[in-house]
Each structure stands twice: as structure tokens, then as C-alpha cells.
PDB file of N, CA, C and O in Angstrom:
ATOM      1  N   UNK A   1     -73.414 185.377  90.361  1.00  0.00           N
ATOM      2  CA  UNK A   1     -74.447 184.372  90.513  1.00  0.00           C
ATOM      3  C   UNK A   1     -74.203 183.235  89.533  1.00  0.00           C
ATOM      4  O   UNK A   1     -74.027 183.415  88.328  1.00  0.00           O
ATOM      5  N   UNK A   2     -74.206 182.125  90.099  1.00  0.00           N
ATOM      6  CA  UNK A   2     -74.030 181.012  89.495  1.00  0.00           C
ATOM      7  C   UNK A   2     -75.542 179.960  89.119  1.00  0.00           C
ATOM      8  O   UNK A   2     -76.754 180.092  89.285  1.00  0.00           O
ATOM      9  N   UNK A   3     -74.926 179.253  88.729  1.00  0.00           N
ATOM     10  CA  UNK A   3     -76.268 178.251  88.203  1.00  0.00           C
ATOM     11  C   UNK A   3     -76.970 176.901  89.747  1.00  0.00           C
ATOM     12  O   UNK A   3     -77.838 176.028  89.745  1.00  0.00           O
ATOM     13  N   UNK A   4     -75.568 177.662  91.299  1.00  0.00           N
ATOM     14  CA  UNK A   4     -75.956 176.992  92.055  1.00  0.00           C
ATOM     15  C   UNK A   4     -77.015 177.831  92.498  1.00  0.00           C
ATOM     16  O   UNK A   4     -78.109 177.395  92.858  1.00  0.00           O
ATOM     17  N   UNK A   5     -76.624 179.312  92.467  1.00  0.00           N
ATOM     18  CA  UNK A   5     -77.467 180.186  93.699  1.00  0.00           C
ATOM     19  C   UNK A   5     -78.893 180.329  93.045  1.00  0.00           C
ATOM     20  O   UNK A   5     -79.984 180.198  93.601  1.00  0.00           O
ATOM     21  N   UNK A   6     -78.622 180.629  91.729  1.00  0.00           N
ATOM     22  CA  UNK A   6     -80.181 180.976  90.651  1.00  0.00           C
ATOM     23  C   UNK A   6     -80.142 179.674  89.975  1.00  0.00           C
ATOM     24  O   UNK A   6     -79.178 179.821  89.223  1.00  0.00           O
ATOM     25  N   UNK A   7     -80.600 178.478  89.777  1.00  0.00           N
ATOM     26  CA  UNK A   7     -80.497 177.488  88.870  1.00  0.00           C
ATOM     27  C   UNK A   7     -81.752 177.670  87.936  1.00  0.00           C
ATOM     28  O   UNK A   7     -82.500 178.647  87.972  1.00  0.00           O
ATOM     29  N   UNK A   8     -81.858 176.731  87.207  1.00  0.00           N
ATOM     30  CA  UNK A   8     -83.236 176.716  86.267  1.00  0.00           C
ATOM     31  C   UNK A   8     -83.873 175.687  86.354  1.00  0.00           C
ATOM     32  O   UNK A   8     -83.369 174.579  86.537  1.00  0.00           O
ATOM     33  N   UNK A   9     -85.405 175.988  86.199  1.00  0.00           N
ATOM     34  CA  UNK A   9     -86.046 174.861  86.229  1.00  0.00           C
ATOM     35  C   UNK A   9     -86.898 174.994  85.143  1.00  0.00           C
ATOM     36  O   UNK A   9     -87.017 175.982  84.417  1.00  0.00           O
ATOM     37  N   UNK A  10     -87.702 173.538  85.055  1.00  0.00           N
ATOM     38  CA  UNK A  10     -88.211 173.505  83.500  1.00  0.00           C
ATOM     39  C   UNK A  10     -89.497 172.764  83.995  1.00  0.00           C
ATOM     40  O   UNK A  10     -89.725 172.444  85.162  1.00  0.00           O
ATOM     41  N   UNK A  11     -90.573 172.471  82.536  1.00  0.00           N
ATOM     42  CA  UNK A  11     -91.430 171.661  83.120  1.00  0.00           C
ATOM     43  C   UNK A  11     -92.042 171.473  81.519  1.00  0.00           C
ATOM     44  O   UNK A  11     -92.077 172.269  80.580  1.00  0.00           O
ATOM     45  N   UNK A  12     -92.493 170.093  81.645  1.00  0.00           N
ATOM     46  CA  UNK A  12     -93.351 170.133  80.235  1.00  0.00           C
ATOM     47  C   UNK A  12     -95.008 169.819  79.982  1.00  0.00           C
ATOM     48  O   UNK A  12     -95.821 169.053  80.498  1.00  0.00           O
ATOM     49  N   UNK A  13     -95.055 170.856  78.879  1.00  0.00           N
ATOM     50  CA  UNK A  13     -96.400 170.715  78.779  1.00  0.00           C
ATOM     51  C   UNK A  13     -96.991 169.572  78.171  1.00  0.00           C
ATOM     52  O   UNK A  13     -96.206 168.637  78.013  1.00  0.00           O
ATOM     53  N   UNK A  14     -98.578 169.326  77.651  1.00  0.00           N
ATOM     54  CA  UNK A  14     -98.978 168.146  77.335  1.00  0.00           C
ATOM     55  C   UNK A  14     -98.705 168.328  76.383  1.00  0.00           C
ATOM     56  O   UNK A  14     -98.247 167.239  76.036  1.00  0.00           O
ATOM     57  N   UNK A  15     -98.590 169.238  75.240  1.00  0.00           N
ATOM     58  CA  UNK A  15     -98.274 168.817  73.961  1.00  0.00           C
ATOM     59  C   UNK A  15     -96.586 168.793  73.695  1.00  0.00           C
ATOM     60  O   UNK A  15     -96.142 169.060  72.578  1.00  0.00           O
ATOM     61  N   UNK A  16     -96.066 168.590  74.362  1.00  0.00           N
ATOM     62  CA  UNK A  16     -94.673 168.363  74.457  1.00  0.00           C
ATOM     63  C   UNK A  16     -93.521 169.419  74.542  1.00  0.00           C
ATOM     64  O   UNK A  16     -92.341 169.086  74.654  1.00  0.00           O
ATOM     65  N   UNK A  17     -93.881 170.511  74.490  1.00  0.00           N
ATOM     66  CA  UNK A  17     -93.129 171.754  74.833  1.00  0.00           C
ATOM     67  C   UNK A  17     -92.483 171.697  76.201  1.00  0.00           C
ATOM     68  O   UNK A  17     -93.017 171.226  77.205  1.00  0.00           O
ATOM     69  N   UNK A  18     -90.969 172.364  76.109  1.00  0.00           N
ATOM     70  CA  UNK A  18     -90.388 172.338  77.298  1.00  0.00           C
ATOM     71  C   UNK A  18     -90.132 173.565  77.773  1.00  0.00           C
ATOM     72  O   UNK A  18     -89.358 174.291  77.150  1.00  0.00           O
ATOM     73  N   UNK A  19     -90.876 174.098  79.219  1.00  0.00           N
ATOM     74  CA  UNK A  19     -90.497 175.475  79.429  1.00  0.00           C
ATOM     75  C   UNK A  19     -89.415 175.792  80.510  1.00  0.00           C
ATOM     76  O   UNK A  19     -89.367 175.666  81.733  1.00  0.00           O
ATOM     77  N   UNK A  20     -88.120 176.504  79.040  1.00  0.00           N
ATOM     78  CA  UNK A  20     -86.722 176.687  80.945  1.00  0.00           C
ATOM     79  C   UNK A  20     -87.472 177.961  81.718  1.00  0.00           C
ATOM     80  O   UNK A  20     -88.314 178.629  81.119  1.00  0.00           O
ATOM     81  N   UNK A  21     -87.202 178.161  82.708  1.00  0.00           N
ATOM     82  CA  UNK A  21     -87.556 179.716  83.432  1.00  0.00           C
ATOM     83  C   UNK A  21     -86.372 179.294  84.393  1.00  0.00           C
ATOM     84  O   UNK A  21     -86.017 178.162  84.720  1.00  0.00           O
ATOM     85  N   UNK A  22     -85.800 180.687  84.797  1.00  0.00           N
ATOM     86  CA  UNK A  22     -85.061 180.704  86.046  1.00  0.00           C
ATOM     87  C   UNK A  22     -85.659 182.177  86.405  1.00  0.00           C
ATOM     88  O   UNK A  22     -86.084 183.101  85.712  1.00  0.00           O
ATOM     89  N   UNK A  23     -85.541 182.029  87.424  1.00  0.00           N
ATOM     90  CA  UNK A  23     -86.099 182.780  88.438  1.00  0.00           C
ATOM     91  C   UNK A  23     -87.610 183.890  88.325  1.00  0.00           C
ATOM     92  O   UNK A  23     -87.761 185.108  88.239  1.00  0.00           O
ATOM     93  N   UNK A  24     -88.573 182.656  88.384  1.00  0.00           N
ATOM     94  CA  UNK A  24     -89.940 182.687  88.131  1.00  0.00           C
ATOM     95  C   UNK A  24     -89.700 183.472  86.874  1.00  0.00           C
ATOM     96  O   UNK A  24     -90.144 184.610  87.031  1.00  0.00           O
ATOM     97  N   UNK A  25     -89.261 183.330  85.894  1.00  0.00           N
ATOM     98  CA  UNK A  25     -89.787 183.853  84.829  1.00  0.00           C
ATOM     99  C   UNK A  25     -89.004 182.876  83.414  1.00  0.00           C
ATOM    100  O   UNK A  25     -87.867 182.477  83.159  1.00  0.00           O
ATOM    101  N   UNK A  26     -90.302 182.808  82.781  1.00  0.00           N
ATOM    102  CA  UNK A  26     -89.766 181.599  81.664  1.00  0.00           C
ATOM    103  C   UNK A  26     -89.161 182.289  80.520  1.00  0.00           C
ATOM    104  O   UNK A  26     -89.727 183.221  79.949  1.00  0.00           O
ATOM    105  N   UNK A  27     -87.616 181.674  80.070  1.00  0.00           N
ATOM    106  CA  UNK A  27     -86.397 182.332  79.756  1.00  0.00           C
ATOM    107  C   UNK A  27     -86.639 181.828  78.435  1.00  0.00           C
ATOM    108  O   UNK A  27     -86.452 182.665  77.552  1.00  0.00           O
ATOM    109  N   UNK A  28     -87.181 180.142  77.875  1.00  0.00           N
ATOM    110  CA  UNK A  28     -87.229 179.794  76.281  1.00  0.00           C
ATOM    111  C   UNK A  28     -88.279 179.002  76.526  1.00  0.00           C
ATOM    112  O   UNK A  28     -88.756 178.777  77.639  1.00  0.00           O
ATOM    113  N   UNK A  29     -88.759 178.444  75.177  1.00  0.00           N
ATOM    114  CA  UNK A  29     -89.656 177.418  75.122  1.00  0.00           C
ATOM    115  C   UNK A  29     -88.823 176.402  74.120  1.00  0.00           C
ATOM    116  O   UNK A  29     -88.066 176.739  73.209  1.00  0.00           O
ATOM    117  N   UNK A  30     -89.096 175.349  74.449  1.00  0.00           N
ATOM    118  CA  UNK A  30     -88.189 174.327  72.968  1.00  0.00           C
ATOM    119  C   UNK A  30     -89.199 173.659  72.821  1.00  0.00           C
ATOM    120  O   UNK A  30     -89.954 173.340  73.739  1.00  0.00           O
ATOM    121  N   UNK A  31     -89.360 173.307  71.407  1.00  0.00           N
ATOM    122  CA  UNK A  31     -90.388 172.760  70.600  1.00  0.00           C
ATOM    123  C   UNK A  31     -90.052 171.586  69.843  1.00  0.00           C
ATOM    124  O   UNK A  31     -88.828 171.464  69.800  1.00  0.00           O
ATOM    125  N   UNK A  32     -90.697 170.619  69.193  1.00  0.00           N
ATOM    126  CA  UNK A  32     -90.479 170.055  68.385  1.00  0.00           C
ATOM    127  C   UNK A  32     -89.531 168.628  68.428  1.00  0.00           C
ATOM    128  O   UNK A  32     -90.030 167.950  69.326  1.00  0.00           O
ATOM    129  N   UNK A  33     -88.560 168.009  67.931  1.00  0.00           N
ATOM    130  CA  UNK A  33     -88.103 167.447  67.946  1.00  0.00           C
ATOM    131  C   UNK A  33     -86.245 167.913  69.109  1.00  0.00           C
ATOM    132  O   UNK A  33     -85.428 167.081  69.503  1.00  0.00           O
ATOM    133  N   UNK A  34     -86.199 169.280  69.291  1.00  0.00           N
ATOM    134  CA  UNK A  34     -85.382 169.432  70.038  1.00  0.00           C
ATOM    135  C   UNK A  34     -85.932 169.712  71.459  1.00  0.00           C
ATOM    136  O   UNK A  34     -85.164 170.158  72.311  1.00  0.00           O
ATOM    137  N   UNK A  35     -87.161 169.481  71.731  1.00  0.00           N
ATOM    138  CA  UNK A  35     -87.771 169.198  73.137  1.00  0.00           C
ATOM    139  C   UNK A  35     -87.347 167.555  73.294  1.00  0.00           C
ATOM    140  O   UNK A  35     -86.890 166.974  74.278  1.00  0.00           O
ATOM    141  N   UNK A  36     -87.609 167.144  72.220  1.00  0.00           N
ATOM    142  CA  UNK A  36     -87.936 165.309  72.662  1.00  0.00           C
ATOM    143  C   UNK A  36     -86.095 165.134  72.638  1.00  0.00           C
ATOM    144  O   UNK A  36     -85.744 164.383  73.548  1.00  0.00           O
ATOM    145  N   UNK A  37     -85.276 165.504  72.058  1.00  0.00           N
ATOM    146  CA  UNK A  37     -83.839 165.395  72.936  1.00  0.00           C
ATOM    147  C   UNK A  37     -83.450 166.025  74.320  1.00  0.00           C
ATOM    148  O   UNK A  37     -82.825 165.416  75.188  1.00  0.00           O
ATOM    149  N   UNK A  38     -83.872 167.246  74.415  1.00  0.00           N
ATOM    150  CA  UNK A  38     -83.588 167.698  75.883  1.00  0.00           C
ATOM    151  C   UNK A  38     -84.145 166.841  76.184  1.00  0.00           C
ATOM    152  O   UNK A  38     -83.320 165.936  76.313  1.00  0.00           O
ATOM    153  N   UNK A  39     -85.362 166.395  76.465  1.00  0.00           N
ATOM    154  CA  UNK A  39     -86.042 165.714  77.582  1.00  0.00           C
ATOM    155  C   UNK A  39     -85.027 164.405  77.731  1.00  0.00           C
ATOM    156  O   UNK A  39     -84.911 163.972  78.878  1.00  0.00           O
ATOM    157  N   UNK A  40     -84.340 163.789  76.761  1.00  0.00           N
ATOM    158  CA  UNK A  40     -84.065 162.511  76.580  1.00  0.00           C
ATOM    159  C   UNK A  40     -82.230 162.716  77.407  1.00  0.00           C
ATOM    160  O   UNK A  40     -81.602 161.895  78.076  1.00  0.00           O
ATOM    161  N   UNK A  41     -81.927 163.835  77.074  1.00  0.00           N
ATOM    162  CA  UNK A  41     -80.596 164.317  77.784  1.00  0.00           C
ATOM    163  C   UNK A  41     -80.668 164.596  79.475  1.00  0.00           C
ATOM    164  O   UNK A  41     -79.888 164.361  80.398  1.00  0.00           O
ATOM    165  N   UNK A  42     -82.205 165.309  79.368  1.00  0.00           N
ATOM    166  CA  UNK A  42     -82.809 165.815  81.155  1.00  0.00           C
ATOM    167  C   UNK A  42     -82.449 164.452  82.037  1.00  0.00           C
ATOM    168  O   UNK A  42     -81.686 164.420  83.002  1.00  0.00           O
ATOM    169  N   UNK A  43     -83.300 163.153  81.378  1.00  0.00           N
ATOM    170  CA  UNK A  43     -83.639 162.051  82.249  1.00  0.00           C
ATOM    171  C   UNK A  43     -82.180 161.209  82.600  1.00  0.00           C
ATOM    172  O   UNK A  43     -81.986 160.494  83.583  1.00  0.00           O
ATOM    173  N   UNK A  44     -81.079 161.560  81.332  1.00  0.00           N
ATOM    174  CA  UNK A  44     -79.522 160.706  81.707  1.00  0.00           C
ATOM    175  C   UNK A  44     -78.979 161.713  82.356  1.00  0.00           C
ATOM    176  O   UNK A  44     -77.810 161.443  82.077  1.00  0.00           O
ATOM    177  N   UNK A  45     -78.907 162.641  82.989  1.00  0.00           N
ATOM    178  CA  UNK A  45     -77.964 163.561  83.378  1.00  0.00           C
ATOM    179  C   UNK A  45     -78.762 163.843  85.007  1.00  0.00           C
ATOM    180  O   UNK A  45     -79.949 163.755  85.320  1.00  0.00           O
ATOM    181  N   UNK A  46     -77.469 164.231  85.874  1.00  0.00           N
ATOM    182  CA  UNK A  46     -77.659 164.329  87.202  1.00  0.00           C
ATOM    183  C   UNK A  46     -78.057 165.977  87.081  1.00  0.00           C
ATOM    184  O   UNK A  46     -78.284 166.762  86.160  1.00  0.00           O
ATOM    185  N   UNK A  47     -78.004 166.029  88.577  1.00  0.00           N
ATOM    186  CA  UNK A  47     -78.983 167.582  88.716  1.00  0.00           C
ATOM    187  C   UNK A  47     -77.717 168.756  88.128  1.00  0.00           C
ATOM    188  O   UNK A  47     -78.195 169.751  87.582  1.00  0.00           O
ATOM    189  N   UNK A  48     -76.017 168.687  88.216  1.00  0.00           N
ATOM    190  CA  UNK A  48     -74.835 169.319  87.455  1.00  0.00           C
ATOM    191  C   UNK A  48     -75.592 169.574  86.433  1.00  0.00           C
ATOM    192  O   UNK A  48     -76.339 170.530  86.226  1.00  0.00           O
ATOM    193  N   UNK A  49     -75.334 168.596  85.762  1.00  0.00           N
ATOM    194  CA  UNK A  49     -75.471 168.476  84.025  1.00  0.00           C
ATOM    195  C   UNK A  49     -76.991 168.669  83.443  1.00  0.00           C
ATOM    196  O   UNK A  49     -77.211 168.883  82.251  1.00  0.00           O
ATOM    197  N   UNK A  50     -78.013 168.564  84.451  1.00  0.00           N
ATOM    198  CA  UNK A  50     -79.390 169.193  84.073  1.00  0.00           C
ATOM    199  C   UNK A  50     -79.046 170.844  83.620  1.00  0.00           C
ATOM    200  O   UNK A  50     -79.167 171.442  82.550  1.00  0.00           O
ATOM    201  N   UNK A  51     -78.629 171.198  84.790  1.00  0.00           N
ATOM    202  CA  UNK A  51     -78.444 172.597  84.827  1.00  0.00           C
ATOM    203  C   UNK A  51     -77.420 173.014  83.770  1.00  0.00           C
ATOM    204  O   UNK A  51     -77.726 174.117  83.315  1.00  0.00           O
ATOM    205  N   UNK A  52     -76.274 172.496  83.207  1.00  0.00           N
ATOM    206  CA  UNK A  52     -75.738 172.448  82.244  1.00  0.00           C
ATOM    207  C   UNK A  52     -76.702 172.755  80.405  1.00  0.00           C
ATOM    208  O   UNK A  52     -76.973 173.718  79.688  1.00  0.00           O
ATOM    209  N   UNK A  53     -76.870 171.459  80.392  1.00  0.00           N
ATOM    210  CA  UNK A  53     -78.048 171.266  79.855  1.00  0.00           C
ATOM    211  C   UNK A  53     -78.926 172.423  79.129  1.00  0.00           C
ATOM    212  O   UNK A  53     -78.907 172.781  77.951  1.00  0.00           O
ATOM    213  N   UNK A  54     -79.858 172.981  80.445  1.00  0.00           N
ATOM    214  CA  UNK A  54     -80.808 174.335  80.343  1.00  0.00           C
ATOM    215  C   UNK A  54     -80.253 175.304  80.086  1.00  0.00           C
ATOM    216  O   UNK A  54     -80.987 176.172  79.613  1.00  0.00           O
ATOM    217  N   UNK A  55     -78.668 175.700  80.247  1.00  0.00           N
ATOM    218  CA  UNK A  55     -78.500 176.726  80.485  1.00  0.00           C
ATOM    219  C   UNK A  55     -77.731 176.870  78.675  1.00  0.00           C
ATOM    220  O   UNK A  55     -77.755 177.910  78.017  1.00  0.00           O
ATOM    221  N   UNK A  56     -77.008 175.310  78.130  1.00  0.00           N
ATOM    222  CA  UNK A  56     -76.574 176.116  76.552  1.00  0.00           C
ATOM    223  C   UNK A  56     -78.253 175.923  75.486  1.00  0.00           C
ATOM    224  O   UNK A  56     -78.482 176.276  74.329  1.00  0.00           O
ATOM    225  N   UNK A  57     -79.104 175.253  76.467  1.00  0.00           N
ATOM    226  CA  UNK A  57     -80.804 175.651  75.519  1.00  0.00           C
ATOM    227  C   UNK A  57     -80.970 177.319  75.743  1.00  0.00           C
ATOM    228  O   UNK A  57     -81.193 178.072  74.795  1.00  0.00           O
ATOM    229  N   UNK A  58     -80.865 177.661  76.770  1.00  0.00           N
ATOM    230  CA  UNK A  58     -81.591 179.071  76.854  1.00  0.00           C
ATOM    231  C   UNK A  58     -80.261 180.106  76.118  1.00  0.00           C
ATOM    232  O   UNK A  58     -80.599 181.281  75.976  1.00  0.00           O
ATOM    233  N   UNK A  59     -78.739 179.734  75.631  1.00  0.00           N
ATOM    234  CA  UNK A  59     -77.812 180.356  75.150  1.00  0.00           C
ATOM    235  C   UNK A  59     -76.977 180.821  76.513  1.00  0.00           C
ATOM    236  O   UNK A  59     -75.868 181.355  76.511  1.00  0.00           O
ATOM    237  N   UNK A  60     -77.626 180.551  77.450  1.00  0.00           N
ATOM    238  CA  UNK A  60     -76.969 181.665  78.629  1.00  0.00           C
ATOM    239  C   UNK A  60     -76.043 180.640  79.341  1.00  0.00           C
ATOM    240  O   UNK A  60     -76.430 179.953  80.286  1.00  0.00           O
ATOM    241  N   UNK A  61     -74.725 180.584  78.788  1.00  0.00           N
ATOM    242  CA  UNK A  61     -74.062 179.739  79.331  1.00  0.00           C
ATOM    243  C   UNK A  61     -72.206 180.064  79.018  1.00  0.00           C
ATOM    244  O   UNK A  61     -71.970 180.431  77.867  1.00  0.00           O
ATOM    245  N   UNK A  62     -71.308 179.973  79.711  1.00  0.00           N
ATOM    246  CA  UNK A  62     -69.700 180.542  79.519  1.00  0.00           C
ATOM    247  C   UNK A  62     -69.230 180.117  77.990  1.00  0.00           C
ATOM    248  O   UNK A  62     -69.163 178.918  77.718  1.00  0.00           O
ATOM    249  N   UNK A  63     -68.961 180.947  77.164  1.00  0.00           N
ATOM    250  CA  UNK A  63     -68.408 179.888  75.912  1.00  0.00           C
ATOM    251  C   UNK A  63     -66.848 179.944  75.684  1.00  0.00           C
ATOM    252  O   UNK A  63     -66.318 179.733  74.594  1.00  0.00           O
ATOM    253  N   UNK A  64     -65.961 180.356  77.235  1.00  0.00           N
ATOM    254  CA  UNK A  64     -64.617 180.242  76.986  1.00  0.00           C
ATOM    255  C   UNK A  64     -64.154 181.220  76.788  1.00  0.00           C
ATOM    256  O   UNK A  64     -63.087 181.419  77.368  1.00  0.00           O
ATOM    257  N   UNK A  65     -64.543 182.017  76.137  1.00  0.00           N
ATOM    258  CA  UNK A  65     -63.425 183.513  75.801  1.00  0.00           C
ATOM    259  C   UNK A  65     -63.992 184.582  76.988  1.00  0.00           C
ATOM    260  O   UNK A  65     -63.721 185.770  76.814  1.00  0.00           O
ATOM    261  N   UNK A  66     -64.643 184.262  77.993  1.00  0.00           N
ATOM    262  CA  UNK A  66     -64.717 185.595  78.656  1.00  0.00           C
ATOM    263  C   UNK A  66     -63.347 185.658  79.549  1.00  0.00           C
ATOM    264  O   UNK A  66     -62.477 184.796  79.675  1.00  0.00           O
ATOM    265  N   UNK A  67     -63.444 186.962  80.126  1.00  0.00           N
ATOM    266  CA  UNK A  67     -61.506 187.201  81.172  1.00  0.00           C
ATOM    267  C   UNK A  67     -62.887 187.830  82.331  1.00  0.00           C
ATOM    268  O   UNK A  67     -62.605 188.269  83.446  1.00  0.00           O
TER     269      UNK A  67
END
């Protein structure tokens, strides 16, 4: 399963918290001043690189050494 078949989606709250969840269930919350960069990375980046994006916030993402 890839980040096409399960992707993530996010949404933010009013006090500025960003919640990732993939597949109905919310995976991190980002707070603080590293919400107000995701968000600022979310709005320049196409729907690829969104998903990019969410996926090295939540850690769950390839870091090269797997076989």
C-alpha cells in the first residue's frame, strides 16, 4: 500500500493545530510553530508532495535503507 491507495488527509483546527489521519484515524497532531510551516509547505505543494509532506510529519515515510 502506497500513499496513492491509503493517502492522508489533514485538517486544521481553530486554534491552529494540524490533524494528519490516514485512514479515518488521526496518526499526529502538529502544534505550534511547526503547524504554521506545514500549513505554509501544504498551500505550495501539489497533491504528490502534500502527501509527501504528511507522511515525513507523521515519520511514516521510506528513509532509503530499506531492501
Amino acid at each position: 500500500m502506497g500513499l496513492e491507495d491509503d493517502p492522508f488527509d489533514w485538517r486544521v483546527t481553530k486554534d491552529g493545530q494540524v490533524l494528519v489521519s490516514r485512514g479515518g484515524r488521526t496518526v499526529t497532531t502538529v502544534r505550534g510553530p511547526a503547524a504554521a510551516k506545514l500549513l505554509g509547505g501544504l498551500e505550495r505543494a501539489d497533491a504528490g508532495g502534500a502527501q509527501q509532506l504528511l507522511a515525513r510529519v507523521t515519520g511514516n515515510y521510506k528513509r532509503g535503507n530499506e531492501r
